[in-house]
C-alpha positions as a printed Julia matrix, in Angstrom:
398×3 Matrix{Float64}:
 213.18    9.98  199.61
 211.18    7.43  201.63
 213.59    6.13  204.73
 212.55    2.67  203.12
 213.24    3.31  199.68
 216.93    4.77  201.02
 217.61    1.21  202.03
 216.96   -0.74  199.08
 218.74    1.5   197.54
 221.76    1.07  199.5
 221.05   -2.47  199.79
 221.51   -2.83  195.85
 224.65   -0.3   195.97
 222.9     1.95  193.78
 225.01    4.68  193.8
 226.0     7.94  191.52
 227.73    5.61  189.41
 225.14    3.87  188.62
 222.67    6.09  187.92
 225.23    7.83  185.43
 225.22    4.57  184.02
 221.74    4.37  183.19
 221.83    7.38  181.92
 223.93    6.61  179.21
 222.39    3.78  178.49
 218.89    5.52  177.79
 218.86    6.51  174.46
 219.58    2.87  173.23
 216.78    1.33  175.6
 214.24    4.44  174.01
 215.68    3.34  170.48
 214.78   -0.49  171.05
 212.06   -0.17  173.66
 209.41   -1.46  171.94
 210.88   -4.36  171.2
 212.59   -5.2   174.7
 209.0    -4.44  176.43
 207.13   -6.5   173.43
 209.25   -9.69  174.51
 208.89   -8.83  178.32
 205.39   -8.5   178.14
 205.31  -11.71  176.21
 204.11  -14.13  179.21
 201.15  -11.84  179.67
 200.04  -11.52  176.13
 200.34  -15.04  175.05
 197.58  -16.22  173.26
 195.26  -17.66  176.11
 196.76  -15.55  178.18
 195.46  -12.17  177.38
 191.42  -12.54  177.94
 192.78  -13.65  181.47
 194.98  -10.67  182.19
 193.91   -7.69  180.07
 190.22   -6.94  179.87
 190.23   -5.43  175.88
 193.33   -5.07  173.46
 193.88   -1.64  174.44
 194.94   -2.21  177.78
 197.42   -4.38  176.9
 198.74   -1.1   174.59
 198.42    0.8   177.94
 200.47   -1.93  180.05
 203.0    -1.78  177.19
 202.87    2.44  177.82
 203.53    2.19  180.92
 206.2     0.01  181.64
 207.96    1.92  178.81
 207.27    5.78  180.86
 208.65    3.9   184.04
 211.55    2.39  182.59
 212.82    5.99  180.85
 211.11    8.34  182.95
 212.55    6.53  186.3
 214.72    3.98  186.07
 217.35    5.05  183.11
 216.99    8.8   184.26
 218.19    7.87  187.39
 215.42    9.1   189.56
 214.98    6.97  192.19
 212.89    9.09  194.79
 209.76    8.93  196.68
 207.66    9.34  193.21
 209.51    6.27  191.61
 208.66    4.82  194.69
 205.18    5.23  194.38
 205.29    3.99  190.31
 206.56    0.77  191.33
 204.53    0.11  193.28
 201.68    0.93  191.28
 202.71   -1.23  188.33
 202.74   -4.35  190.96
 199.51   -3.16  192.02
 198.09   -3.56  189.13
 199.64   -7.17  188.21
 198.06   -8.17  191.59
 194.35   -6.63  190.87
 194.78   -8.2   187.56
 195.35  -11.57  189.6
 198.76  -11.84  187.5
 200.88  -15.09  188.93
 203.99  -13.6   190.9
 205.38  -16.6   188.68
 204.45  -14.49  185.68
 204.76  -11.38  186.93
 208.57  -12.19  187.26
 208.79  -13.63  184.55
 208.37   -9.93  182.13
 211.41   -8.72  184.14
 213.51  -11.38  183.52
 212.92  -11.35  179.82
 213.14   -7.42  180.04
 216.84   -7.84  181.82
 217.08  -10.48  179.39
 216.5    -7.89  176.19
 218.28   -4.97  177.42
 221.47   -7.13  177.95
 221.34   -8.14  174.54
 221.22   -4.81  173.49
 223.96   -3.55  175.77
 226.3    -6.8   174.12
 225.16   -6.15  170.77
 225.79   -2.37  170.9
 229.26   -2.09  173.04
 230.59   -5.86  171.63
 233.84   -4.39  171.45
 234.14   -2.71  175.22
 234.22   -5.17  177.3
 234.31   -2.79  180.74
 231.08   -1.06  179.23
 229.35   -4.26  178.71
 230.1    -4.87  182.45
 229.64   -1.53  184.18
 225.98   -1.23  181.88
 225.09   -5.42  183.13
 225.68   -4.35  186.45
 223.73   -1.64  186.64
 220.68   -3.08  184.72
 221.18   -5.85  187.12
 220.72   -3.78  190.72
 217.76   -1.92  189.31
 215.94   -4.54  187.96
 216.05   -6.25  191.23
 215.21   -3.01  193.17
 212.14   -2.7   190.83
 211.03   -5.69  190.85
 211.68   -6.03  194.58
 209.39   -2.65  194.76
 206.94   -4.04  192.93
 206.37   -7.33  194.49
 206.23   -5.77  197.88
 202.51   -5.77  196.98
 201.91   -9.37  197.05
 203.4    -9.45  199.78
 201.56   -7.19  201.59
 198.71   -8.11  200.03
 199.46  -12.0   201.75
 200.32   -9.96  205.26
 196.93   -8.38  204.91
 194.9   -11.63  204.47
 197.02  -13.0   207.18
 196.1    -9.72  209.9
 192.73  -10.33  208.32
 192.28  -13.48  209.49
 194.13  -13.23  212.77
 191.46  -10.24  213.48
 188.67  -12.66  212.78
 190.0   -15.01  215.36
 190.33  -12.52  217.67
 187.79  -11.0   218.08
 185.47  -14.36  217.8
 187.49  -15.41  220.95
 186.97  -12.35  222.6
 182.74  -12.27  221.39
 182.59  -15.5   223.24
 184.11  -13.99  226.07
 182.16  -10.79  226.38
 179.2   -13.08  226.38
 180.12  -14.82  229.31
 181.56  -11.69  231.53
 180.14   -8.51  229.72
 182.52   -5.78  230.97
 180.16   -3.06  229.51
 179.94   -1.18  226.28
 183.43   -0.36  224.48
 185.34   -1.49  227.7
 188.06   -3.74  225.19
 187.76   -0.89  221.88
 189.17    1.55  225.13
 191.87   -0.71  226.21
 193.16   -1.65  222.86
 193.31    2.06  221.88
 194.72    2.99  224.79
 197.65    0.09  224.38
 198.07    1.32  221.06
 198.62    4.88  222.07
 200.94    3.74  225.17
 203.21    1.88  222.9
 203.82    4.27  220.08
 204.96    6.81  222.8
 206.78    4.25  224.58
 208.85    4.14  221.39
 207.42    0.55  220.03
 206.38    0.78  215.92
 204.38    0.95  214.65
 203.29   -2.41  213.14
 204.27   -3.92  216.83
 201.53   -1.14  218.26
 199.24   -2.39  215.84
 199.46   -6.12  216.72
 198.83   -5.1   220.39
 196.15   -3.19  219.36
 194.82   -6.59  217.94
 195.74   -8.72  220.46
 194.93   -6.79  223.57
 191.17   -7.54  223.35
 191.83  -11.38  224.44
 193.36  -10.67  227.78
 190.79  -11.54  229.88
 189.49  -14.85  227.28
 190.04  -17.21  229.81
 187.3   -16.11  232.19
 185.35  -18.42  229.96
 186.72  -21.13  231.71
 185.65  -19.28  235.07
 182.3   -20.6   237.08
 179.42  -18.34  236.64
 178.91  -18.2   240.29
 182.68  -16.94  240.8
 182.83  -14.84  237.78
 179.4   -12.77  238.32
 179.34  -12.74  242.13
 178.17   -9.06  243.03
 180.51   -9.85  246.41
 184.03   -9.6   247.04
 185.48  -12.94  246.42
 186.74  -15.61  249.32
 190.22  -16.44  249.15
 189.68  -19.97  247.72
 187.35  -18.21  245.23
 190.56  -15.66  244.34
 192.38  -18.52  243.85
 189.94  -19.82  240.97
 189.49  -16.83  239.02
 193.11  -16.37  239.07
 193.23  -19.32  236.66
 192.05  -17.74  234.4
 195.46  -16.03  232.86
 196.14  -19.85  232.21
 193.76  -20.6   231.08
 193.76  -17.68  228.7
 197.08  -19.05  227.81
 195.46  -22.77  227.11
 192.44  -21.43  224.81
 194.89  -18.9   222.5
 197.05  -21.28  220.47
 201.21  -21.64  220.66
 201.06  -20.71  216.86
 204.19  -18.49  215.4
 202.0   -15.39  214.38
 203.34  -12.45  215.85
 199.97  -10.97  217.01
 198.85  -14.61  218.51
 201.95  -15.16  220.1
 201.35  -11.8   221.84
 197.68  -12.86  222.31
 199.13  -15.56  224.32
 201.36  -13.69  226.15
 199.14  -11.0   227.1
 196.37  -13.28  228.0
 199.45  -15.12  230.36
 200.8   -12.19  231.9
 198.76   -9.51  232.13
 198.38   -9.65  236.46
 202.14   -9.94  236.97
 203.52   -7.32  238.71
 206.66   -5.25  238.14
 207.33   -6.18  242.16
 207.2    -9.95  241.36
 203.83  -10.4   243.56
 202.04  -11.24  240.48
 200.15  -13.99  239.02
 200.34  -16.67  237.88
 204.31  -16.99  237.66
 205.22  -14.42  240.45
 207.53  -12.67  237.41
 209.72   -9.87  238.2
 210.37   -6.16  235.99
 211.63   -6.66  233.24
 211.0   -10.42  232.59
 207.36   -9.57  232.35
 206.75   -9.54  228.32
 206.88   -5.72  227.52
 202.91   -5.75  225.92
 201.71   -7.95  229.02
 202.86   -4.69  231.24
 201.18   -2.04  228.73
 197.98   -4.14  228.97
 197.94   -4.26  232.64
 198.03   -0.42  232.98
 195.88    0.44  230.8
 193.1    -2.51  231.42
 193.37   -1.69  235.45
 192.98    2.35  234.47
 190.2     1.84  232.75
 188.74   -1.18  234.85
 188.56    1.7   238.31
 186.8     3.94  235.81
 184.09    1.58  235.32
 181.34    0.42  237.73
 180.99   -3.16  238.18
 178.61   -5.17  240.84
 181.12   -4.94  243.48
 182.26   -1.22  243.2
 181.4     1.97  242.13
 183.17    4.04  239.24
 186.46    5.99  240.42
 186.71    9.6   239.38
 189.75   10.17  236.48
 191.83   11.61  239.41
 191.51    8.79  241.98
 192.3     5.82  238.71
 195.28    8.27  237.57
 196.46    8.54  240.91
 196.42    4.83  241.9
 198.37    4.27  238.58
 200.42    6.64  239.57
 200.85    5.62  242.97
 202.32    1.94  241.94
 204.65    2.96  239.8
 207.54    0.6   240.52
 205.28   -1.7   242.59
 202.38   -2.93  240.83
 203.49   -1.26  236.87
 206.67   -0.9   234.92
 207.62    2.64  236.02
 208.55    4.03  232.67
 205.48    3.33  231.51
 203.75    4.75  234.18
 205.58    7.79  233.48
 205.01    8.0   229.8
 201.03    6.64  230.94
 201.14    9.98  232.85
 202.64   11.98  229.79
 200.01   11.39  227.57
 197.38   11.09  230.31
 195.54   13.56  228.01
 195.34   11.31  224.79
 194.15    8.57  227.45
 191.05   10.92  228.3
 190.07   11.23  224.52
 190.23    7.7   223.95
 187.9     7.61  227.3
 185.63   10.35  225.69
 185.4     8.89  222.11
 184.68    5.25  223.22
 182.55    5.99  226.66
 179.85    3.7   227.25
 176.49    4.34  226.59
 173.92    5.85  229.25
 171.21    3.43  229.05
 171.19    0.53  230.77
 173.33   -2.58  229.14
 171.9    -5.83  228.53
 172.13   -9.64  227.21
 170.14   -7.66  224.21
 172.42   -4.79  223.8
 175.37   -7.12  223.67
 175.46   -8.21  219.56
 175.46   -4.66  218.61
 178.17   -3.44  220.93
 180.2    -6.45  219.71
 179.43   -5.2   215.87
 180.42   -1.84  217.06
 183.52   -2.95  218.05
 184.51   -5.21  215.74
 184.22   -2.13  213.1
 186.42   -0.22  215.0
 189.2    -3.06  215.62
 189.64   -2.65  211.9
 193.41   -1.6   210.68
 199.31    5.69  220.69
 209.97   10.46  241.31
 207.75    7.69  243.25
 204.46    8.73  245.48
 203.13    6.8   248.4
 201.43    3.48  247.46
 197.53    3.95  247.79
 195.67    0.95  248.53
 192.46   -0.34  246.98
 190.06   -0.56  249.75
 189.69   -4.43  250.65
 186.5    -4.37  249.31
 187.55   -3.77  246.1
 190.39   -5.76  245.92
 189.72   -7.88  242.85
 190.76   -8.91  239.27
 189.24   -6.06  237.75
């Protein structure tokens, strides 16, 4: 049984009792079940109605088949497991591809609850306890099915919502790769690799998911940068430093203070991102653990894969001389745990490297739509050493 399904289920108190219950109760609800489904389905087959929800007569024959197998082959056998599950489901799949109302869609289980409580008064009108122990039990799986069931809505909703989030994203970061063109698959790279460092960090899914979304806006406030500081093929003066450095708040100024999880992480990410777990960070100087937990996975893995790229004011690093700088700040400049979990999967880090590498010809203002297309398809929904320095030279916002 689904670990999901196994808390429902105990949410509802759905227990061997109950299910013994239902039992009992089936051969009345197959006796009367076309006449309890008939009234249920009543909302849906209304005249009016039906041209809008059933496409030919027949289907509505094959709605009225169904909910009658899931109703004795599930629900009053008592089979609640990973296959019920997945018959649910599919029965509020197809209200919502049918572009049912929730409203309506409700409705036929209330006036299903509605007929097989009638039955179970009519039949046991003299037994009380039955009556109550059979109400109650109707009553907890009706709501688990229909709880099941509507799930896909809701999904559906969370989907047009990750959707659109997606589309925001990754205009913001188009217009930002316009302005300061990393190269190739530089922010498909990071956002797999933040994915892949926060599953193994022990993050969920979903939350590895909305970094994986979010990640590719860290650097959005470089739009805000002057050209002549942003694309200087020199190291930078100090008061120059200073300017670019704005940028994280900037970052934090474009991305809106809105209560979606992955733009609220946008936000932070785009914030934080160059704090440092020794508190010599920018902008706020934060210390450990007070940076935001996806602002330090973004900073590993955008510095790791920033030394492995060549930009006008340094050369590549080999995958040795990037692992072993990571390695090499492990409680100074990154969180050290995830350093050491970095390190772990150091090999899954390389594939990413492998799968999204940039290409060999020469990038330009040109090339630049099609990369973006490119990675917009594949945004769609894994003991401390001596410090080594980065030669002054290099020393940079990468």
């Amino acid at each position: 049984m689904p670990r999901s399904l196994a808390r429902w289920i105990a949410l509802f108190n759905i227990d061997e009792a109950t299910t013994a219950t239902l039992r009992a109760m089936a051969p009345l609800i197959k006796a009367h079940g076309d006449e309890v489904i008939g009234a249920a389905l009543s909302p849906l087959t209304a005249p009016g109605r039906a041209p809008l929800a059933f496409a030919e007569p027949a289907s509505i024959e094959r709605a009225r088949e169904a909910m009658r197998r899931h109703w004795l082959d599930y629900v009053f056998a008592g089979r609640f497991d990973g296959e019920y599950l997945a018959a649910a489901r599919a029965l509020g799949t197809v209200h919502f591809r049918l572009g049912i109302d929730p409203l309506q869609f409700s409705a036929t289980y209330s006036l299903l609850v509605s007929g097989i409580v009638d039955l179970v008064c009519r039949n046991f009108a003299g037994d009380v306890q039955r009556q109550s122990l059979n109400i109650a039990a109707i009553n907890r799986v009706a709501f688990l099915d229909l709880g099941l069931a509507s799930a896909v809505y809701y999904d559906a909703c969370l989907g047009e919502i990750d959707d659109l989030t997606y589309e925001l994203n990754m205009s913001l970061a188009r217009v930002g790769e316009y302005r300061d063109y990393e190269g190739g698959h530089h922010l498909i790279r990071v956002s797999r690799m933040c994915h892949a460092l926060a599953l193994a960090a022990g993050q969920s899914p979903a939350w590895a998911n909305a970094l994986q979304m979010a990640s590719p806006l860290h650097d959005i406030g470089k739009i805000g940068v002057p050209d002549d500081i942003l694309l200087k093929p020199a190291p930078l003066t100090e008061a120059e430093r200073m300017v670019m450095q704005r940028h994280t708040e900037i970052g934090a100024e474009i991305i809106p203070d809105h209560p979606s999880p992955v733009i609220h992480m946008a936000r932070l990410v785009a914030l934080r991102h160059h704090e440092r777990w020794d508190g010599r960070g920018y902008p706020g100087g934060l210390r450990g653990e007070d940076i935001p937990l996806e602002a330090r996975i973004v900073a590993i893995c955008d510095v790791y894969d920033a030394l492995l790229a060549s930009r006008p004011y340094k050369k590549a690093w080999s995958r040795k001389s990037a692992r072993d700088y990571i390695a090499a700040n492990r409680g100074i400049m990154f969180d050290p745990r995830l350093v050491d979990v970095f390190l772990l999967i150091q090999p899954s880090m390389e594939r990413i490297q492998d799968a999204f590498a940039d290409p060999e010809s020469e990038i330009s203002p040109a090339t630049v739509p099609d990369m973006l297309r490119a990675m917009r398809s594949e945004f769609r929904p894994l003991r401390e050493p001596p410090r080594v320095a980065l030669p002054a030279r290099e020393m940079r916002a990468p």
